[in-house]
C-alpha positions as CSV (number, residue, x, y, z in Angstrom):
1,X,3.6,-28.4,-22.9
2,X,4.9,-26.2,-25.9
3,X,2.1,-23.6,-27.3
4,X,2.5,-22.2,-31.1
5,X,3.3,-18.3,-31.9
6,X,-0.1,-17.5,-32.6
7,X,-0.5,-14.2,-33.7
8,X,-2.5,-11.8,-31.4
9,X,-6.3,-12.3,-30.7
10,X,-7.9,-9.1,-30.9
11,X,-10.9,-10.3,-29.7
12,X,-9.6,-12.5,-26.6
13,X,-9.6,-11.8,-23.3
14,X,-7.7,-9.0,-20.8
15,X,-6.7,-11.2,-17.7
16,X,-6.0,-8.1,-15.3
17,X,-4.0,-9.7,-11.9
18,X,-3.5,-8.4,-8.4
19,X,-0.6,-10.9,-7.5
20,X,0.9,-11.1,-3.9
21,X,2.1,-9.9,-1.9
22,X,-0.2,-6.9,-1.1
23,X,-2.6,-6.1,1.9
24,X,-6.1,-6.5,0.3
25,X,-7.9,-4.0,2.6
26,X,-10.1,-2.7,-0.7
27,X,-10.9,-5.0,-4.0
28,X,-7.6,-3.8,-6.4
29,X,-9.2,-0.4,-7.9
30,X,-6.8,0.1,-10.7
31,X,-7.4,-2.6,-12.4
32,X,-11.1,-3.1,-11.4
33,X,-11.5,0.7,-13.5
34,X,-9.5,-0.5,-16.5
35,X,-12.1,-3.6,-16.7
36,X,-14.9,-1.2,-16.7
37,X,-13.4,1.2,-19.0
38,X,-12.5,-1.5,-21.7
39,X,-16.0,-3.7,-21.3
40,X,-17.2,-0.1,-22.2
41,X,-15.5,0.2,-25.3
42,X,-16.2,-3.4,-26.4
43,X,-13.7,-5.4,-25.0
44,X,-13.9,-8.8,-22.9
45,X,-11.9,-8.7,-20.1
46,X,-11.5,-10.6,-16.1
47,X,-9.7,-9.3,-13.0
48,X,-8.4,-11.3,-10.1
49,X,-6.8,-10.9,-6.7
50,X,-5.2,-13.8,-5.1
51,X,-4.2,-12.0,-2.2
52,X,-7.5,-13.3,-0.9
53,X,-6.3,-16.9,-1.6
54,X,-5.5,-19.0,1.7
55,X,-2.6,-20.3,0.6
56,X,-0.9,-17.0,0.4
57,X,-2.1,-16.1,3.7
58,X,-0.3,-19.7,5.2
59,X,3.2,-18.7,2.6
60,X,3.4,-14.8,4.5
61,X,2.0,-16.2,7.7
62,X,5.3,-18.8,8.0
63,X,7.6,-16.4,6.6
64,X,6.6,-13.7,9.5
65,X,7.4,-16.9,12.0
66,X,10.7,-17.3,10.4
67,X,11.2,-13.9,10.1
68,X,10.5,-13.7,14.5
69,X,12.9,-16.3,14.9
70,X,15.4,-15.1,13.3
71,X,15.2,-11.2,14.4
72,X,15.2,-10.5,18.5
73,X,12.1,-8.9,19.7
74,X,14.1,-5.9,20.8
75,X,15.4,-5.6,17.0
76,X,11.4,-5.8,15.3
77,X,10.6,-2.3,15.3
78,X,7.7,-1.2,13.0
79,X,7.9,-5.0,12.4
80,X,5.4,-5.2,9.7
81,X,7.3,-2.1,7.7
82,X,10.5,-4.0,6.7
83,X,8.3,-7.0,5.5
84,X,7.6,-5.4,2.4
85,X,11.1,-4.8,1.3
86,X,12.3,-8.3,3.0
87,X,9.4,-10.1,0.4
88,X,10.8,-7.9,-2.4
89,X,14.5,-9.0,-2.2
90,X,13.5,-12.5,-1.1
91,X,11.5,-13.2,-3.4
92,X,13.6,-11.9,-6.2
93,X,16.7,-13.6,-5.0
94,X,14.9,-16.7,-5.1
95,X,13.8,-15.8,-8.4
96,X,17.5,-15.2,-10.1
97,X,19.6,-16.7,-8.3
98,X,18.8,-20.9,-8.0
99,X,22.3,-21.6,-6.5
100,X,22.1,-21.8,-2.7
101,X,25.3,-20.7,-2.0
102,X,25.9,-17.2,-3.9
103,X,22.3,-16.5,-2.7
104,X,23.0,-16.6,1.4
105,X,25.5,-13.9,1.4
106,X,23.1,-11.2,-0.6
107,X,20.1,-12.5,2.0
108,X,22.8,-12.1,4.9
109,X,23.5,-8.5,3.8
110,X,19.5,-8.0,3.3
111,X,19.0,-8.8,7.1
112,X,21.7,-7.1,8.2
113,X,20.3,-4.0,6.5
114,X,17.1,-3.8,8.3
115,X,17.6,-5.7,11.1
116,X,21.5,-5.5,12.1
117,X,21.5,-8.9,12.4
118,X,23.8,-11.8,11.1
119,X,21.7,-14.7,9.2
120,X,22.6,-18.0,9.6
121,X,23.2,-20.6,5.9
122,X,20.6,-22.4,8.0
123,X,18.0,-19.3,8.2
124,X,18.6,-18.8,4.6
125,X,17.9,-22.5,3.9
126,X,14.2,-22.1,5.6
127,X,13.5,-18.5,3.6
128,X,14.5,-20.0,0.1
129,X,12.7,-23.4,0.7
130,X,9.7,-21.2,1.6
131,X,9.7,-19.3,-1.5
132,X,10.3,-22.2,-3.9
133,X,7.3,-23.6,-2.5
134,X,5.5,-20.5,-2.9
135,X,6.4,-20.2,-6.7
136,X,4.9,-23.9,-7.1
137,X,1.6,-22.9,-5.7
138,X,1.9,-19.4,-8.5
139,X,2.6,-22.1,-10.9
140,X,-0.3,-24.1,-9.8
141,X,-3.1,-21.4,-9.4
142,X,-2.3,-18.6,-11.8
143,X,0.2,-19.9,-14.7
144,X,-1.6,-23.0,-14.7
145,X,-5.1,-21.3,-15.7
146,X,-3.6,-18.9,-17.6
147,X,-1.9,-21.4,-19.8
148,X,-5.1,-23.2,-20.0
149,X,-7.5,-20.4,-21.3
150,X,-7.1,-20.3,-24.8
151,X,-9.0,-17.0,-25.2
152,X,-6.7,-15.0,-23.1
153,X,-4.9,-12.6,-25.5
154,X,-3.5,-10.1,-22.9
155,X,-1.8,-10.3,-19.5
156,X,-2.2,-7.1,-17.7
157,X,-0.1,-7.2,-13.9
158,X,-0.8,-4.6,-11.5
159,X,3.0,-4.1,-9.8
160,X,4.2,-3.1,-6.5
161,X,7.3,-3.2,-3.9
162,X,5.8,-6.3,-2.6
163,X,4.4,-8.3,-6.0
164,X,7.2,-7.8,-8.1
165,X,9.0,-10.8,-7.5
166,X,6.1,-12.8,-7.9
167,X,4.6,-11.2,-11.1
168,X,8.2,-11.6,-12.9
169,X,8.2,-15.1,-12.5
170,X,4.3,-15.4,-13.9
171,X,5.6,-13.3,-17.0
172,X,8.8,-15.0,-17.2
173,X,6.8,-19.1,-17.5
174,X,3.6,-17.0,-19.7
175,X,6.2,-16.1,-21.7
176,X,7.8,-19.6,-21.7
177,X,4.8,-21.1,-22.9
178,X,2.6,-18.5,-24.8
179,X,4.8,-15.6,-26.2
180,X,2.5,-14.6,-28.0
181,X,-0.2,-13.1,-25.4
182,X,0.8,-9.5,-25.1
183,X,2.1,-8.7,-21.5
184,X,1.6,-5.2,-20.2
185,X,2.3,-3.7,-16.9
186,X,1.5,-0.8,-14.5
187,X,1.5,-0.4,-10.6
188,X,2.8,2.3,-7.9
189,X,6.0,0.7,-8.0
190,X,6.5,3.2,-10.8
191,X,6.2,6.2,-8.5
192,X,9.3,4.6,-6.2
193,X,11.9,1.8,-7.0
194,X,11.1,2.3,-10.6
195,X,10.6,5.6,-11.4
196,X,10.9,6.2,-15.3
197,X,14.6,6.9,-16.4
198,X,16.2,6.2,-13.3
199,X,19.2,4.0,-13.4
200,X,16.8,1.2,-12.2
201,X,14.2,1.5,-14.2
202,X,16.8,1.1,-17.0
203,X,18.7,-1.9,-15.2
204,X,15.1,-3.4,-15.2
205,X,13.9,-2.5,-18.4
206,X,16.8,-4.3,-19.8
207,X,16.6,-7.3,-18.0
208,X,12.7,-7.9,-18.4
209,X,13.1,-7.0,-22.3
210,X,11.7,-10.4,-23.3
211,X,8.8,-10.9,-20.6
212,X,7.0,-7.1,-20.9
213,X,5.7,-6.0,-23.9
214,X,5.0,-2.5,-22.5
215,X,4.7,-0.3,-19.7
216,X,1.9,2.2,-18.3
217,X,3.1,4.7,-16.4
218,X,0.4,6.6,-14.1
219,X,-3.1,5.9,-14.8
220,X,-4.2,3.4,-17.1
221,X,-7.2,3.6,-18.6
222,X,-6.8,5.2,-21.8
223,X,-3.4,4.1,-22.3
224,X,-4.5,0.7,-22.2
225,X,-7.2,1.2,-24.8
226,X,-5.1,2.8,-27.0
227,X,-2.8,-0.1,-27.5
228,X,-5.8,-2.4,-27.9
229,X,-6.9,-0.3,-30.7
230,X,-3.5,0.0,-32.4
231,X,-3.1,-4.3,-32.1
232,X,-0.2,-3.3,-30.2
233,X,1.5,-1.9,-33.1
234,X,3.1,0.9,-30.7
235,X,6.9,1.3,-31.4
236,X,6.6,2.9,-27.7
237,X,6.5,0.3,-25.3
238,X,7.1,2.7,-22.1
239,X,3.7,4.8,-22.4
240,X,3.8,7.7,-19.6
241,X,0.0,8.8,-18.9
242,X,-1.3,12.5,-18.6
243,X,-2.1,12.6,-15.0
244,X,-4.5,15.3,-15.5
245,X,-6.2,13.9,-18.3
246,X,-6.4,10.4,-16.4
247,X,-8.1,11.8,-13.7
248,X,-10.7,13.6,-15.8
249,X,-11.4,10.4,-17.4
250,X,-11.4,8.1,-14.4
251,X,-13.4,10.3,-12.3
252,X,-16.1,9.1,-14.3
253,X,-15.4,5.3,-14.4
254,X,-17.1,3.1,-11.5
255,X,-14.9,0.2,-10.6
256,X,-16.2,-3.5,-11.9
257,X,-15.7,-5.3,-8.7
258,X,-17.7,-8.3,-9.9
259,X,-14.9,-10.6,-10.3
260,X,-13.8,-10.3,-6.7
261,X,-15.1,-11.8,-3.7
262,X,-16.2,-8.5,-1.6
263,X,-16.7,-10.4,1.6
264,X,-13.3,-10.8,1.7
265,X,-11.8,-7.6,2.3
266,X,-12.7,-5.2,5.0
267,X,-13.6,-2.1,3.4
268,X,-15.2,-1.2,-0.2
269,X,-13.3,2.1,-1.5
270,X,-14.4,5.7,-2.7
271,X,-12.2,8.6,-3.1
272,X,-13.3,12.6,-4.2
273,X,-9.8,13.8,-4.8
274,X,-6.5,12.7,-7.0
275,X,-2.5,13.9,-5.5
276,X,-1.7,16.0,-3.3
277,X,-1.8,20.3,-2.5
278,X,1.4,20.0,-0.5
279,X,5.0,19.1,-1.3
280,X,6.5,17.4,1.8
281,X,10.4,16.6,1.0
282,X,10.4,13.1,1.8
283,X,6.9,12.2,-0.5
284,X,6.7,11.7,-4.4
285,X,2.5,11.4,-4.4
286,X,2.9,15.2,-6.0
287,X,5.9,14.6,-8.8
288,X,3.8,11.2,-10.2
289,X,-0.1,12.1,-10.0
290,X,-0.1,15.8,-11.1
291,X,-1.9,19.0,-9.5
292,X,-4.1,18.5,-7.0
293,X,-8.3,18.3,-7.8
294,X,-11.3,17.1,-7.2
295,X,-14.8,15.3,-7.7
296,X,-18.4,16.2,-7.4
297,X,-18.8,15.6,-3.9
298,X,-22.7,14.5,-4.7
299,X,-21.8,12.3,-7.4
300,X,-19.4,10.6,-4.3
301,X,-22.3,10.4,-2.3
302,X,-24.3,8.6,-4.6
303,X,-21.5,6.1,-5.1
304,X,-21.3,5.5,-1.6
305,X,-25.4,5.0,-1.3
306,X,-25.1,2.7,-4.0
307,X,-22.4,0.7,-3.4
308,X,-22.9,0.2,0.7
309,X,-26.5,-1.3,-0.3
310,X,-25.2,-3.1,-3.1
311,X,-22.5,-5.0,-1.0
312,X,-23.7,-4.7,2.3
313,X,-20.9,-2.7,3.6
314,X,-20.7,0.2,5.7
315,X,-16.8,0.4,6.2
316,X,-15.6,2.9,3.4
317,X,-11.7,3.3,2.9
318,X,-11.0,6.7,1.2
319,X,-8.2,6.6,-1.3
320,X,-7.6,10.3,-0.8
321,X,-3.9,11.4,0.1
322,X,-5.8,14.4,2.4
323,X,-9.7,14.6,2.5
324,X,-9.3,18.3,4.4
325,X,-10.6,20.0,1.7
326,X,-13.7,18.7,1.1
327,X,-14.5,16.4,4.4
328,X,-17.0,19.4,5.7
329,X,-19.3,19.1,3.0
330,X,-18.8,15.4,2.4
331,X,-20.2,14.7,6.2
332,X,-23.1,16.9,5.4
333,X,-23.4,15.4,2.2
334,X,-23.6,11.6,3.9
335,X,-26.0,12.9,6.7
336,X,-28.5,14.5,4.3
337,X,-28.9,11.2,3.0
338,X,-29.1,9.5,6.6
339,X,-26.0,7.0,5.0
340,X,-25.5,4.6,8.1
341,X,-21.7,4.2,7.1
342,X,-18.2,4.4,8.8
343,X,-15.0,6.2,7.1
344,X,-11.6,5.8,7.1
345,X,-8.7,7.7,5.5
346,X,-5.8,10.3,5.9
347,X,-6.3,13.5,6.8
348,X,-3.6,16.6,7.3
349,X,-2.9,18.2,10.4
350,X,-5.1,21.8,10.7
351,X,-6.3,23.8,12.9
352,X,-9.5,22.9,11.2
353,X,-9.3,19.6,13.3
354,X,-9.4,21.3,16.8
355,X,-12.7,23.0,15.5
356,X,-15.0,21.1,17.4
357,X,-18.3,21.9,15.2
358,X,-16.5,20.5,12.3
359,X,-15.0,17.6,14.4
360,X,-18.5,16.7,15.9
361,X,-20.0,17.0,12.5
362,X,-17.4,14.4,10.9
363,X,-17.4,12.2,13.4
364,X,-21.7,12.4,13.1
365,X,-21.4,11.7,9.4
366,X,-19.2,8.3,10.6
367,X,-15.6,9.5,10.8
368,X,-14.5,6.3,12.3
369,X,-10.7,6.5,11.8
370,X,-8.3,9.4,10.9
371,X,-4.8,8.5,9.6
372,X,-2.3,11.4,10.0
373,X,1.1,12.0,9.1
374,X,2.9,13.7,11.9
375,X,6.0,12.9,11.0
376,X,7.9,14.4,13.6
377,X,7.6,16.2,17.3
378,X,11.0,18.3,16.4
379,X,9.7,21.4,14.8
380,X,12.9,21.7,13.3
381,X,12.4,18.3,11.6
382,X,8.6,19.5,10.5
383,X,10.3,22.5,8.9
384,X,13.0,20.8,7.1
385,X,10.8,17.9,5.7
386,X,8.6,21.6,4.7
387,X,5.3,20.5,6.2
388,X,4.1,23.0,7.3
389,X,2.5,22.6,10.8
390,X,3.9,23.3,14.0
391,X,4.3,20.7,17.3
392,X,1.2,22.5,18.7
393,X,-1.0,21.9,16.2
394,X,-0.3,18.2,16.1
395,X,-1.3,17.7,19.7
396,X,-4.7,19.7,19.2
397,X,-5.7,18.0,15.9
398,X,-5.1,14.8,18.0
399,X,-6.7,16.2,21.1
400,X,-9.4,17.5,18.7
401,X,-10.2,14.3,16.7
402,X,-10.3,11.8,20.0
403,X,-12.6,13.9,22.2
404,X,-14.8,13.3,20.1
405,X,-14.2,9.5,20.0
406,X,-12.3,9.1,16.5
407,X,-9.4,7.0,16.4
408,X,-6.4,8.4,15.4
409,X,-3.2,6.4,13.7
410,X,-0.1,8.4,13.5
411,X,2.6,8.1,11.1
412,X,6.0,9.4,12.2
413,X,9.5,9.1,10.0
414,X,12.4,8.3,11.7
415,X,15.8,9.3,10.4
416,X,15.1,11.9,8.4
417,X,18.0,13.7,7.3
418,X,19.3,16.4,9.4
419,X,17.4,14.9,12.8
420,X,19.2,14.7,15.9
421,X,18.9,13.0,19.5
422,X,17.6,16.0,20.7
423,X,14.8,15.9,17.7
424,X,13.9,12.3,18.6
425,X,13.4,13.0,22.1
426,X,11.4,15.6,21.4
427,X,9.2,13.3,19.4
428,X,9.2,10.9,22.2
429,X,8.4,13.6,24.2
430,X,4.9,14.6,21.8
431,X,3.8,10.9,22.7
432,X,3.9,11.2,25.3
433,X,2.0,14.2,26.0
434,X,-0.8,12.4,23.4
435,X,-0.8,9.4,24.4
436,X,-4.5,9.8,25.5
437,X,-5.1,11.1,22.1
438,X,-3.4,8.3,19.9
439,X,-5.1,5.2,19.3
440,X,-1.8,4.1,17.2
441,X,1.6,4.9,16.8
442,X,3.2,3.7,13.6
443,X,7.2,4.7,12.8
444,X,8.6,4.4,9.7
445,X,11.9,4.5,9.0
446,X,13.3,7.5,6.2
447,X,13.5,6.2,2.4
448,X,15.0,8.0,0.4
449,X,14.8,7.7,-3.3
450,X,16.9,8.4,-6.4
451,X,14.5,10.6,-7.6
452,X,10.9,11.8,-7.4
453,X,10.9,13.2,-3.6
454,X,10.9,17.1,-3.2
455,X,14.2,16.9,-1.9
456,X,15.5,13.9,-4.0
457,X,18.4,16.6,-5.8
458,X,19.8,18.0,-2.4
459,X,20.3,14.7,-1.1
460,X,21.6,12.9,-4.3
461,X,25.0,14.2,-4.2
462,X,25.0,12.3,-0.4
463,X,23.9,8.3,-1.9
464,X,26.1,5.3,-1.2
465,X,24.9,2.2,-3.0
466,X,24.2,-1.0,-1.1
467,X,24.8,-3.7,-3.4
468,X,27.1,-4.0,-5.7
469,X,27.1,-4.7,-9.7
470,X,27.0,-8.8,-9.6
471,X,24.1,-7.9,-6.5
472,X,21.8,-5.7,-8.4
473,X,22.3,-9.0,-11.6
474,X,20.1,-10.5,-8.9
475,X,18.1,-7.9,-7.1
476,X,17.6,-4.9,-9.7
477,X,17.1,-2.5,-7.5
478,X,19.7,-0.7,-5.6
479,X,19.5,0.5,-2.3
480,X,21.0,3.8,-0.8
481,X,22.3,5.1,2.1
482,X,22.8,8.8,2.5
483,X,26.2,9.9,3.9
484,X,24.4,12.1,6.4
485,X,23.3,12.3,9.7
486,X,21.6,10.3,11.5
487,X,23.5,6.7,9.7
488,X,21.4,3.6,9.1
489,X,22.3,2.1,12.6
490,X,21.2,5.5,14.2
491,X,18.0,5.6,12.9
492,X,17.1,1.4,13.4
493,X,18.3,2.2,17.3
494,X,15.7,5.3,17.6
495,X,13.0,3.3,16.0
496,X,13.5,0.5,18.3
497,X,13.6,2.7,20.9
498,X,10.6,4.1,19.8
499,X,8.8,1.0,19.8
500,X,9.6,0.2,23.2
501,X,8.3,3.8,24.6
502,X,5.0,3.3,22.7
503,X,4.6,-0.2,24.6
504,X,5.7,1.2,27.5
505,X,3.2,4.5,27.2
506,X,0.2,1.9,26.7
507,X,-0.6,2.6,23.3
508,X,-1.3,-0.4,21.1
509,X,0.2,-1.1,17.7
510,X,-2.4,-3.4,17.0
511,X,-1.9,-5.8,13.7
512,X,-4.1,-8.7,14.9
513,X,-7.6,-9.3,15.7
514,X,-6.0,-9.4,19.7
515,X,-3.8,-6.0,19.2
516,X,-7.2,-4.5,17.7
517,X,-9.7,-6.1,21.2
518,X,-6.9,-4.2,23.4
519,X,-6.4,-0.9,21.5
520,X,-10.4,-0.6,21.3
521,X,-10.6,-1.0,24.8
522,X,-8.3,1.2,25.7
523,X,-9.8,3.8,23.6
524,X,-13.6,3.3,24.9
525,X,-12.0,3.5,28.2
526,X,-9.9,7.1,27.5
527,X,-13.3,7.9,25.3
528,X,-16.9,7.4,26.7
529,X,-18.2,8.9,23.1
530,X,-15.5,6.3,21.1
531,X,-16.9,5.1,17.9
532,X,-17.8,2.0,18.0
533,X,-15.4,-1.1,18.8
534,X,-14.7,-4.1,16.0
535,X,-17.3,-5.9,18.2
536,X,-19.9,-3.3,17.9
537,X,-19.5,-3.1,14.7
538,X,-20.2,-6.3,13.6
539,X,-23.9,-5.9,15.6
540,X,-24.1,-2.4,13.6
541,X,-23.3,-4.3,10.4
542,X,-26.7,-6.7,11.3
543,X,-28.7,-3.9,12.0
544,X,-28.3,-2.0,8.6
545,X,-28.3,-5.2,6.7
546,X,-30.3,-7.9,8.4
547,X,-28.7,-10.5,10.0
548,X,-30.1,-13.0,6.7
549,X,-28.5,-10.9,4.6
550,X,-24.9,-10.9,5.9
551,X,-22.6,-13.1,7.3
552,X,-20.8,-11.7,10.4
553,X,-19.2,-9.3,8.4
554,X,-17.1,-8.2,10.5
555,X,-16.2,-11.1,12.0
556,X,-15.0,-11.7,8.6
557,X,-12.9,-8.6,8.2
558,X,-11.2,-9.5,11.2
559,X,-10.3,-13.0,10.2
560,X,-9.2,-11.4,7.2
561,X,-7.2,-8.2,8.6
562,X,-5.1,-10.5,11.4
563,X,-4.3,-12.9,8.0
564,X,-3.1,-10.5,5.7
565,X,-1.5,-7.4,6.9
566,X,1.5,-7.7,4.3
């Protein structure tokens, strides 16, 4: 069905999306702020996620089985860290490229890229079938009601490395239909693959000239009201925010989660701090959000009070890139209040964490997990990538934060430039001195991008393209390799050898409900004062709330966390 060129409604409504794929541990936050900020200045507008939508879960949980089959076990590594770029080709291959038989070679050098191995015309066949289907239920769920609500005047998608594919073809059939509703888009795939003025941001803006009206770049909040105001009159259509000024402004913006279904996800979110106070060479969180600052930390608290009660949650995912600086005074903040919560977020290695007053305090005011990027054990690597921490302190902040029962998750990169075997085995070596330490152990393989890292100009004179002109027609984003050592093959070998000596150490990568049993009972067992396990939390949960009130909540956020970890 053909739709007239209406012109545009300035009092219809602002569909805001959260398409898949993305792991919906917290209700989306960006787009849940711009809601409230536009209701506030008059407008009418509805957010959804269908990340929560079972037939995503069964679409990701059938390309993972494909994906096994295909790849030898030996050959998984961080499995679940090359899904997101396998999704983002995949999907965008499947997207461009309808003829079977130009689009098995460019998914033959995809697998071949991240897994070194060679895919078959029959593997192909099962991943493109797959997807097709997937793009007939996006047709059927969102395009479908989209096309059928009259009063929806704007299109707002939220993008990332693992949606893109997806939230092309919505904009691509909106704008089939209905070219006159206004399509604007935003997303952290802006501070990566797409950075502005980058020769894929260009290739991109190019070829989605016809399905995006405009694009926010960094916060959007005010941006977006601004081009509501001017009926979208703006000659601009790339709008690059003020990250300073957007974090003024959305520090005092609460998040309209009423749209979503909060049972469904694990954790409700709260944050007290925007970017980042260091500059590590391999990270762009600095370059996109700005200087580093912070919230009232009693304004936080009251959040937190408010919205635990008000969804009868006490699992709190902190959006913060480090909470070092304030998570003293936070914990004392949360225990004034007698706030029966748990929390959960990154936090910098210090000798601050080997200070076991201010560890026993934290893990009092519900410190339940503490995320860390270690990077490395070679403290030549932790030099080079300029973080400024030394081997040592690694193994006390992880000796500090488990004695007193917190879980720690570790984040190492492998492959960073410059690292050699003797580095690696020196990082093999810190885990296994910490093993006791380390409730998880999760590698990630280097990234390097055209721009935006600390180090992105030293390394750029070193980039060899993946995929060639007719490829990136298809793909728009190129990939690179950096003519330095380690190579590509190096670096998949280390992490596969790293995967093997964290299995081997007894330290659990867990990514299911069954991973998460055996890495809690491992930790009680290192730990007698371990917080508590995903069993005893779901008793804690009925104690706070009543058992009337809630329904196994955490039996919930299991289900949910062993469905969707994409």
């Amino acid at each position: 069905m053909m739709y007239k060129n209406n012109d545009f409604k300035v009092n219809g409504v602002i569909y805001l999306v959260q398409l898949p794929f993305w792991t919906p541990l917290i209700p989306p936050q960006g787009i849940a702020k711009i809601k409230s900020y536009l209701q506030s200045n008059g407008y009418r507008v509805k957010t959804s996620d269908l990340n929560v939508d079972y037939e995503v879960k069964s679409t990701y949980e059938s390309l993972l089985k494909i994906i096994r089959d295909i790849v030898p076990k030996e050959k998984w590594g961080n499995f679940y860290d090359n899904i997101h770029e396998i999704i983002k080709y995949s999907l965008l291959l499947v997207l461009n490229e309808p003829d079977y038989e130009k689009a098995h070679p460019i998914l033959k050098k995809i697998f071949n890229y991240y897994y070194l191995v060679e895919l078959t015309k029959e593997d192909s066949a099962r991943i493109i079938s797959l997807l097709t289907e997937y793009f007939t239920y996006l047709e059927n769920s969102i395009v479908s009601q989209i096309l059928n609500d009259e009063e929806i005047s704007v299109l707002g998608l939220s993008l990332h490395s693992g949606n893109l594919g997806s939230g092309l073809y919505v904009l691509k059939r909106i704008k089939q239909e209905k070219p006159y509703i206004k399509t604007v888009i935003g997303g952290s795939i802006f501070m990566g693959e797409l950075r502005n003025n980058t020769p894929d941001f260009n290739r991109f803006y190019n070829k989605a000239d016809k399905l995006i009206d405009y694009y926010i770049i960094g916060s959007g909040e005010s941006s977006f009201l601004h081009l509501l105001k001017n009926r979208f009159s703006s000659t601009e259509r790339v709008i690059i925010s003020d990250p300073a000024k957007e974090a003024v402004l959305g520090f005092g913006i609460k998040p309209d989660l009423d749209d979503f279904d909060i049972k469904k996800y694990p954790y409700i979110a709260s944050y007290v701090s925007q970017s980042c106070p260091n500059k590590c060479s391999f990270c762009n969180e600095r370059t996109f959000m700005g200087e580093y600052i912070e919230r009232d930390i009693n304004r936080v608290v009251d959040e937190i009070e408010h919205n635990s009660k008000l969804y009868q949650k006490n699992m709190i995912f902190m959006l913060d890139v480090l909470m070092n600086n304030y998570i003293t005074q936070f914990s004392k903040g949360l225990i004034q209040r007698g706030l029966n919560i748990f929390f959960d977020g990154y936090i910098r290695v210090s000798d601050q964490l080997n200070n076991s007053d201010q560890t026993q305090l934290w893990r009092e005011a519900g410190f339940y997990r503490a995320r860390l990027g270690i990077e490395s054990g070679s403290q030549k690597i932790l030099d080079l990538i300029n973080k400024n921490i030394t081997v040592e302190q690694i193994y006390n902040s992880l000796k500090g934060l488990a004695g007193k029962g917190i879980k720690t998750t570790t984040y190492l990169v492998i492959g960073h430039p410059g690292e050699t075997d003797n580095d690696f085995k020196e990082t093999l070596d810190l885990l296994t001195r910490s093993q006791e330490y380390i409730w998880q152990a999760e590698p990630h393989l280097f990234r390097y991008f055209y721009t935006g890292q600390s180090d992105s100009e030293t390394w750029a004179k070193s980039r060899i393209p993946l995929y060639t002109d007719e490829e990136l027609d298809i793909l728009f984003f190129q990939t690179y390799n950096l003519d330095l050592l380690p190579t590509r093959t190096t670096s998949l070998e280390r992490i596969w050898r790293m995967m093997e000596h964290i299995e081997m150490k007894g330290i659990v990568n867990p990514f299911s409900v069954y991973d998460k049993f055996k890495a809690d009972e491992r930790w009680s067992g290192l730990h007698e004062n371990s917080v508590p396990s995903v069993v005893e939390m779901d008793e804690i949960s009925k104690v706070t709330y009543g058992s009337n009130k809630m329904k196994d909540t955490v039996s919930t956020r299991l289900e949910f966390e062993d469905n969707f970890l994409f």
